[in-house]
Structures are given as structure tokens and as C-alpha cells.
HTML snippet that shows the backbone in 3Dmol.js (N, CA, C, O; Angstrom):
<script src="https://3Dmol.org/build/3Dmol-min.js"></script>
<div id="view" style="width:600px;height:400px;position:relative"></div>
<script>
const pdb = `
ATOM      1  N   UNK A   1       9.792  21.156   0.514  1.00  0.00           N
ATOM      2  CA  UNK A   1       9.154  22.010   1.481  1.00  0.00           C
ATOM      3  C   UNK A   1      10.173  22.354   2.558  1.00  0.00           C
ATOM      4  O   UNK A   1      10.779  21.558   3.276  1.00  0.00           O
ATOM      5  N   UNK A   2      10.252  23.661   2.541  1.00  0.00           N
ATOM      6  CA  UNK A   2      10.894  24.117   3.899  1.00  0.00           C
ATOM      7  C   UNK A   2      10.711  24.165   5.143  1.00  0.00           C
ATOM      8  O   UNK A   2       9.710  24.870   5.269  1.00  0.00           O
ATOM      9  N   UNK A   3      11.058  23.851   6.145  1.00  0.00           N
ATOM     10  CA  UNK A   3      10.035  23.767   7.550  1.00  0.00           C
ATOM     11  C   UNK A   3      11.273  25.004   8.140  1.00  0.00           C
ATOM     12  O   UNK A   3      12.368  24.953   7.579  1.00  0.00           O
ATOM     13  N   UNK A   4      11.124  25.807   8.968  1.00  0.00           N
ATOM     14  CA  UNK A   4      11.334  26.576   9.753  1.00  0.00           C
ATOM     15  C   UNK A   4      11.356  26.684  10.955  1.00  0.00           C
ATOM     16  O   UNK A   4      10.224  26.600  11.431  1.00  0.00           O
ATOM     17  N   UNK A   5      12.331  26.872  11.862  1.00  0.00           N
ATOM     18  CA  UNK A   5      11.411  26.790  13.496  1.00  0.00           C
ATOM     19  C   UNK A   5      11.744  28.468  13.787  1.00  0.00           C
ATOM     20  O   UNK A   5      12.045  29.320  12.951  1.00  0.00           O
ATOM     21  N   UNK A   6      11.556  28.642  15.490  1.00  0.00           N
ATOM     22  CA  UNK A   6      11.266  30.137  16.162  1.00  0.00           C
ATOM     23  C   UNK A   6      12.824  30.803  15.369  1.00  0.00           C
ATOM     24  O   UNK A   6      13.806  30.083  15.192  1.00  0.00           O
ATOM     25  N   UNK A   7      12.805  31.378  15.213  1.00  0.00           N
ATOM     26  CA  UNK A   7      13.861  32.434  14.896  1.00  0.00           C
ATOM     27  C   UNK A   7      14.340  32.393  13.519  1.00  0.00           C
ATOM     28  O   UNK A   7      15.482  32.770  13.256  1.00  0.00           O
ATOM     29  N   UNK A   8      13.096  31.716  12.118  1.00  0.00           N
ATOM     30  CA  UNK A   8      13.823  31.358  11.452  1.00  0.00           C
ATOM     31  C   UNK A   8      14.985  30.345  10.664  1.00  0.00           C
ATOM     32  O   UNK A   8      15.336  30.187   9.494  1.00  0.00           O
ATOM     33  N   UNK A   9      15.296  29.873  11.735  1.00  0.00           N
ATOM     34  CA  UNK A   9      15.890  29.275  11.562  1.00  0.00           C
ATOM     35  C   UNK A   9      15.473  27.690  10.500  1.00  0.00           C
ATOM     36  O   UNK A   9      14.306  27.348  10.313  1.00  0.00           O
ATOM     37  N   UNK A  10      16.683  26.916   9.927  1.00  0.00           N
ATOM     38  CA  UNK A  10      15.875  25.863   8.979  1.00  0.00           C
ATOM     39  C   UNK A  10      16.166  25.003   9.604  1.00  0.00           C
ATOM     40  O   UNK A  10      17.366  24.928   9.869  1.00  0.00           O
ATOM     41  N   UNK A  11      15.149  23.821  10.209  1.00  0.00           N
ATOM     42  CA  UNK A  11      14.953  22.560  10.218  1.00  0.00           C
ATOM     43  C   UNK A  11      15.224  21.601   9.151  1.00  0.00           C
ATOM     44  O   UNK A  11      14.327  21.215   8.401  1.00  0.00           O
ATOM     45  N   UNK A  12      16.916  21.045   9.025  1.00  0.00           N
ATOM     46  CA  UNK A  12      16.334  20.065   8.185  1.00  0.00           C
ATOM     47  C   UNK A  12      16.612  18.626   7.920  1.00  0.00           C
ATOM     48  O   UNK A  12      17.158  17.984   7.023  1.00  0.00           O
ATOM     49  N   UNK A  13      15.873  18.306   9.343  1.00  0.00           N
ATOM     50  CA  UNK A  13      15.714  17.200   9.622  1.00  0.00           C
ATOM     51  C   UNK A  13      14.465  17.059   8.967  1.00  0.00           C
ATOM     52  O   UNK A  13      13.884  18.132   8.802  1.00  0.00           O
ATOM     53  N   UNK A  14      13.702  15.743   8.416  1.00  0.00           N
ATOM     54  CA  UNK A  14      12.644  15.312   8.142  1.00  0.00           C
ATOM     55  C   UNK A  14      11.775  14.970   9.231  1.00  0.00           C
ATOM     56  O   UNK A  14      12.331  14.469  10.208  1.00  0.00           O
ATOM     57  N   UNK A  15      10.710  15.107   9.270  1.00  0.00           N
ATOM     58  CA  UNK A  15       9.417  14.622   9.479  1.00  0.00           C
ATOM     59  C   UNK A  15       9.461  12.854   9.531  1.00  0.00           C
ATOM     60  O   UNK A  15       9.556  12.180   8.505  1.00  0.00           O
ATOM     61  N   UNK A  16       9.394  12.403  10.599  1.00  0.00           N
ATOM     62  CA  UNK A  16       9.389  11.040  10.411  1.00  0.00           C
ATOM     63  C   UNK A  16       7.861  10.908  10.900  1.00  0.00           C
ATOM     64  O   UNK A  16       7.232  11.501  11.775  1.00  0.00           O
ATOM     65  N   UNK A  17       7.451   9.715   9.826  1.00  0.00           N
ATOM     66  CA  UNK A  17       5.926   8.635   9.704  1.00  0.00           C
ATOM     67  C   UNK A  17       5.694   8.335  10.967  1.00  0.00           C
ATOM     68  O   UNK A  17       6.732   8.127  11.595  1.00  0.00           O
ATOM     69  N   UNK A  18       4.756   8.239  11.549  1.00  0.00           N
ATOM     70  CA  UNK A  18       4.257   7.442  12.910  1.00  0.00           C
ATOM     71  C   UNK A  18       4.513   5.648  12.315  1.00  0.00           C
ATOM     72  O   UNK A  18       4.066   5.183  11.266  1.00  0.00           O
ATOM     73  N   UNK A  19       5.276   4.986  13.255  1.00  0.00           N
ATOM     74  CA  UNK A  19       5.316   3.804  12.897  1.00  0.00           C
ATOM     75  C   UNK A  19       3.638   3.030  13.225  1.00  0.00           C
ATOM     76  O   UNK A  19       2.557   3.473  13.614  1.00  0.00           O
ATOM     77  N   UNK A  20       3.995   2.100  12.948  1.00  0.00           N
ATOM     78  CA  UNK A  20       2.746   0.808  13.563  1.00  0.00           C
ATOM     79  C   UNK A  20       3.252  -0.940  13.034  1.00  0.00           C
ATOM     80  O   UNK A  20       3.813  -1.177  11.964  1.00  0.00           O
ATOM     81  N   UNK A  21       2.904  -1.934  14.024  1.00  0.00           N
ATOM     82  CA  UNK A  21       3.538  -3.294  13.300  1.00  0.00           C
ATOM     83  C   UNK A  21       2.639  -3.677  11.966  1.00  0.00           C
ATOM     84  O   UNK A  21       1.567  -3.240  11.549  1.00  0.00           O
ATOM     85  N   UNK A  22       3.379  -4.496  11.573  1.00  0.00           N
ATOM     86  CA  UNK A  22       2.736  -5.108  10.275  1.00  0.00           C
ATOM     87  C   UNK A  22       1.952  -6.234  10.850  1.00  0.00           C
ATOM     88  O   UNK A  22       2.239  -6.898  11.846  1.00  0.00           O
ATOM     89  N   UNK A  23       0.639  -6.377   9.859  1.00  0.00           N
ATOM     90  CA  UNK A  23      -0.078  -7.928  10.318  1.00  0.00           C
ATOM     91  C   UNK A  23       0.147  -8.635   9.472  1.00  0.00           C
ATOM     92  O   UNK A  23       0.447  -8.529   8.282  1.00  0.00           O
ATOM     93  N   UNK A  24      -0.172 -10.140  10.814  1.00  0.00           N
ATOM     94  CA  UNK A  24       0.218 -11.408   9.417  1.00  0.00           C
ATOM     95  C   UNK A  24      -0.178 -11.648   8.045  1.00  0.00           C
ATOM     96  O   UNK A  24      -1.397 -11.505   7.944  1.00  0.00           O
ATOM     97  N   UNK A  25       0.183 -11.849   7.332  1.00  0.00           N
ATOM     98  CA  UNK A  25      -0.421 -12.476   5.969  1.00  0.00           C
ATOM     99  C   UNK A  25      -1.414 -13.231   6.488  1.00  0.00           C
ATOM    100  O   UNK A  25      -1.311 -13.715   7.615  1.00  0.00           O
ATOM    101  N   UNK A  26      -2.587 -13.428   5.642  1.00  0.00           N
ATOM    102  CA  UNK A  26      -3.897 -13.956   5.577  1.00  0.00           C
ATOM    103  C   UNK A  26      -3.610 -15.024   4.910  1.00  0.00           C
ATOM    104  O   UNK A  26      -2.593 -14.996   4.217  1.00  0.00           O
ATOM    105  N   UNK A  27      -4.259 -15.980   4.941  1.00  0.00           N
ATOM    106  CA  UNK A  27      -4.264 -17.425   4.146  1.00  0.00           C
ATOM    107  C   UNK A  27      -4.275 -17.072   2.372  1.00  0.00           C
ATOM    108  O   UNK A  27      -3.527 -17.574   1.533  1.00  0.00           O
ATOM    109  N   UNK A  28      -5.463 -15.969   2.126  1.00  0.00           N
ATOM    110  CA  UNK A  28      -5.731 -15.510   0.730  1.00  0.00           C
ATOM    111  C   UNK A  28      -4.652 -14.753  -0.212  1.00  0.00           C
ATOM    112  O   UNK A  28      -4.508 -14.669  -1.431  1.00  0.00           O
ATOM    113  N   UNK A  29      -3.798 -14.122   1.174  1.00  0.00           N
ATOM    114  CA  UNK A  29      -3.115 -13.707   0.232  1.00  0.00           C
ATOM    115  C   UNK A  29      -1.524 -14.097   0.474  1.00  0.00           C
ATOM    116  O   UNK A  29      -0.580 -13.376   0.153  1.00  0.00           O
ATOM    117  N   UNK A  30      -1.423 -15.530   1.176  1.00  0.00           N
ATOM    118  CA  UNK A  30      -0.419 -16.373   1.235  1.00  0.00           C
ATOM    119  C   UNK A  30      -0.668 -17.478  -0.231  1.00  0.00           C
ATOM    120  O   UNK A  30       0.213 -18.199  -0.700  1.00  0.00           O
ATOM    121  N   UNK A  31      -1.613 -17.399  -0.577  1.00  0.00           N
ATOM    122  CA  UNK A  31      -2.427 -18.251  -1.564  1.00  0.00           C
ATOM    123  C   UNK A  31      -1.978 -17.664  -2.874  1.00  0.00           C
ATOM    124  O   UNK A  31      -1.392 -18.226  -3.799  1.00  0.00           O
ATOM    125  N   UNK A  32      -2.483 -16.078  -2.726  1.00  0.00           N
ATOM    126  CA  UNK A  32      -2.113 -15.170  -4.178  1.00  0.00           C
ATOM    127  C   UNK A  32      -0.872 -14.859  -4.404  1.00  0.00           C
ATOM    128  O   UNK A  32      -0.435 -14.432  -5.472  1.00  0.00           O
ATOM    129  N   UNK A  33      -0.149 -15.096  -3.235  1.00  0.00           N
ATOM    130  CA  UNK A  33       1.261 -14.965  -3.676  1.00  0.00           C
ATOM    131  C   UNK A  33       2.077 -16.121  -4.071  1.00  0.00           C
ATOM    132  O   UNK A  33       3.036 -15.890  -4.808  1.00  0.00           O
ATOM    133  N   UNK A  34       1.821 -17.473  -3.655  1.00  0.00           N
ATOM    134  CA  UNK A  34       2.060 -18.614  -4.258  1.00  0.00           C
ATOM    135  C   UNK A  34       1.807 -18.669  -5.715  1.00  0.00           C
ATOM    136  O   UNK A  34       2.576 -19.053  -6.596  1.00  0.00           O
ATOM    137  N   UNK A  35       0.333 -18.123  -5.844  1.00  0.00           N
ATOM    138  CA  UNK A  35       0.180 -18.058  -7.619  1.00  0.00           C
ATOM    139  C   UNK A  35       0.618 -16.946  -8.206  1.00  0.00           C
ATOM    140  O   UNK A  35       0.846 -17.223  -9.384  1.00  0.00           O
ATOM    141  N   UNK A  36       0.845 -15.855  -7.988  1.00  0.00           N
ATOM    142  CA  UNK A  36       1.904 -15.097  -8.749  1.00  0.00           C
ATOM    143  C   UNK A  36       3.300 -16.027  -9.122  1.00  0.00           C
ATOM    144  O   UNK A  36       3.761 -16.157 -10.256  1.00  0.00           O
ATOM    145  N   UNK A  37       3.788 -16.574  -7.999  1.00  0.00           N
ATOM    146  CA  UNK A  37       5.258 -17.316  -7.600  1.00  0.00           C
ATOM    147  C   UNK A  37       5.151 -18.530  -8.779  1.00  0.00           C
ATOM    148  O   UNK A  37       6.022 -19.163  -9.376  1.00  0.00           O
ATOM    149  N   UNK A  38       4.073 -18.547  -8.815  1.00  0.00           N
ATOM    150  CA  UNK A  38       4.246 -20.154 -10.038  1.00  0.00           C
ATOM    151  C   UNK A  38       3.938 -19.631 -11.114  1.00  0.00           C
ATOM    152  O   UNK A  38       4.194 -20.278 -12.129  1.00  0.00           O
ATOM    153  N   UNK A  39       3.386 -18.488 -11.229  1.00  0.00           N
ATOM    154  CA  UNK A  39       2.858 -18.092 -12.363  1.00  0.00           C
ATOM    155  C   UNK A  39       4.065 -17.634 -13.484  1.00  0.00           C
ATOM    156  O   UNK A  39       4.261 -17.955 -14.656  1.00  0.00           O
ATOM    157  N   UNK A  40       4.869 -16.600 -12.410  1.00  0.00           N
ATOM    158  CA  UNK A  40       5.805 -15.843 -12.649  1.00  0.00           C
ATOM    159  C   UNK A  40       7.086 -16.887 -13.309  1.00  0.00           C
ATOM    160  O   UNK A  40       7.689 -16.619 -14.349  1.00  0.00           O
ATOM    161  N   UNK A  41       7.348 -18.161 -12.422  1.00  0.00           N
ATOM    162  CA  UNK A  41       8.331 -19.359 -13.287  1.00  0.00           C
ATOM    163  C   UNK A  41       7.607 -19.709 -14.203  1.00  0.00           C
ATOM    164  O   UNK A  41       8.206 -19.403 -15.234  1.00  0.00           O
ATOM    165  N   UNK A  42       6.729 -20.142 -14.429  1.00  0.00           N
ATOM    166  CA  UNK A  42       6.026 -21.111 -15.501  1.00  0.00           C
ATOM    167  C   UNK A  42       6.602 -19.952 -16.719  1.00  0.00           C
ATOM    168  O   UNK A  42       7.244 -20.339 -17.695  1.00  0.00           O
ATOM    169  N   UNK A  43       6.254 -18.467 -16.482  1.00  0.00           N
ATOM    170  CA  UNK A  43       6.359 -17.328 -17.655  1.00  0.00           C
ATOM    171  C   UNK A  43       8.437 -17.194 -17.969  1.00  0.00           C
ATOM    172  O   UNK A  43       9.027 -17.061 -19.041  1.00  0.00           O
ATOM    173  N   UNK A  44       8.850 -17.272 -16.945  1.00  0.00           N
ATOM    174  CA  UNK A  44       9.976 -17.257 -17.063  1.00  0.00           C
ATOM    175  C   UNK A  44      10.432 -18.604 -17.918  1.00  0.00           C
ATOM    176  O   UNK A  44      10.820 -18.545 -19.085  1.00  0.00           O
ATOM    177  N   UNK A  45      10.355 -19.463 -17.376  1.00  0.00           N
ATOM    178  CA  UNK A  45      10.375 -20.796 -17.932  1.00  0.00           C
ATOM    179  C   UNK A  45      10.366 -21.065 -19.541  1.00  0.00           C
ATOM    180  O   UNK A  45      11.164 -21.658 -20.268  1.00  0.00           O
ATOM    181  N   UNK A  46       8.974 -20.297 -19.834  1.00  0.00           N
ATOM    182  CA  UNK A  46       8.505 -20.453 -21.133  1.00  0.00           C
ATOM    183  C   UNK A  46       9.447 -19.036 -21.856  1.00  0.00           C
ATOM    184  O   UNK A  46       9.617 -19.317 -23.042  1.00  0.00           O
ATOM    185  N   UNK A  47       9.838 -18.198 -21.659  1.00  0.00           N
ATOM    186  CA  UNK A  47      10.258 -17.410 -22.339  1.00  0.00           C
ATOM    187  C   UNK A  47      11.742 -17.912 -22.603  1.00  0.00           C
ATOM    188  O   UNK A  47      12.353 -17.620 -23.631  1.00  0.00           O
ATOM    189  N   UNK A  48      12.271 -18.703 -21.573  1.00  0.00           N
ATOM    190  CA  UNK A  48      13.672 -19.135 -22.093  1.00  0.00           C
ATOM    191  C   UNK A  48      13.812 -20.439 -22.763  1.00  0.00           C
ATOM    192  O   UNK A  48      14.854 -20.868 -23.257  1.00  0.00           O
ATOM    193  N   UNK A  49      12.301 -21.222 -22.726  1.00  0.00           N
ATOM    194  CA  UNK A  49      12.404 -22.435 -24.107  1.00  0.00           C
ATOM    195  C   UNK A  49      12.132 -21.928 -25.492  1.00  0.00           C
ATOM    196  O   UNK A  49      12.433 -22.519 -26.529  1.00  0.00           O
ATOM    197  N   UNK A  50      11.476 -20.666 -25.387  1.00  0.00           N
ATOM    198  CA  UNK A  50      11.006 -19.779 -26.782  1.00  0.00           C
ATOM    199  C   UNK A  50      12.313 -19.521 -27.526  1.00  0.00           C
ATOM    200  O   UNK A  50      12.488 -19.751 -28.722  1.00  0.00           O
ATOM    201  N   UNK A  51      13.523 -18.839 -26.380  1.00  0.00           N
ATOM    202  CA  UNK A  51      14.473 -17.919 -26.593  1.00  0.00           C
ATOM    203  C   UNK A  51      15.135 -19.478 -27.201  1.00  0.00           C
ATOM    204  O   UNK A  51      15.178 -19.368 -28.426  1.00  0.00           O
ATOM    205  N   UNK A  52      15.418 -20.231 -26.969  1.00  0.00           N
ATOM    206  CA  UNK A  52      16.598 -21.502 -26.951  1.00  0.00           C
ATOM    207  C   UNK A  52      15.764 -22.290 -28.538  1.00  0.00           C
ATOM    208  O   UNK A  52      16.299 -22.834 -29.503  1.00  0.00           O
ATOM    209  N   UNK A  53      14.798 -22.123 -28.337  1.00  0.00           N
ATOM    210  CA  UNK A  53      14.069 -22.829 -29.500  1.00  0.00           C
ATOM    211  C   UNK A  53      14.013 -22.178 -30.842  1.00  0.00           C
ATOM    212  O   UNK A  53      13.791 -22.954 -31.771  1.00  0.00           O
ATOM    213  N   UNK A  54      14.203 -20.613 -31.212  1.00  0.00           N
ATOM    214  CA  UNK A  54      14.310 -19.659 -31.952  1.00  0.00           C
ATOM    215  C   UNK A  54      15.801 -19.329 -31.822  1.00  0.00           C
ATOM    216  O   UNK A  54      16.184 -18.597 -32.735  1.00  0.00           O
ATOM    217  N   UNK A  55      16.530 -19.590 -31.141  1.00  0.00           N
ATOM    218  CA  UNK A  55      18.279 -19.442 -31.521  1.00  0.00           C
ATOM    219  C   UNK A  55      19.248 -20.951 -31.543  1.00  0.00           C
ATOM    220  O   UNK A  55      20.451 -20.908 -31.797  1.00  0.00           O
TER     221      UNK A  55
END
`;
const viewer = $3Dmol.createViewer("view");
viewer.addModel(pdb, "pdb");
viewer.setStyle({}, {cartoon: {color: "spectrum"}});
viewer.zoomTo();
viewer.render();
</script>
């Protein structure tokens, strides 16, 4: 998208986002990310005793 200002001319600088802060993590999803985190080794884990056990 082209933006334009008075005379034609091209703007082309971007459009910057309105910032805002981030909020804390919640207990639930300090929780769900722990179990992704174990989930994710346990899967890693197991795919490289598969790999070592089949070569």
C-alpha cells in the first residue's frame, strides 16, 4: 500500500502499531507451558532412542 502525503508526495515510512505492556503470565499458563516443555523432551527423547535403536 502506498500512503501519500499533501503534494503527492510518497511517504515511506511505515505506520507504526500503538504499543501497550505485556501482562504477567498466569499460573495456567505458566503450568501449560511447563507441559508443553516436558512434553516436547520426553518426544525428543524418544525419537532419538528410536533413531539409535533402529541404526
Amino acid at each position: 500500500m502506498r500512503v501519500t502525503e499533501d503534494g503527492d508526495r510518497l511517504n515511506n515510512y511505515a505506520s507504526e502499531p500503538k504499543a501497550y505492556a505485556a501482562e504477567p503470565m498466569t499460573e495456567t499458563q505458566k503450568k501449560t507451558y511447563i507441559a508443553v516443555g516436558v512434553g516436547s523432551l520426553v518426544l525428543l527423547a524418544g525419537m532419538v532412542a528410536i533413531a539409535t535403536f533402529v541404526s
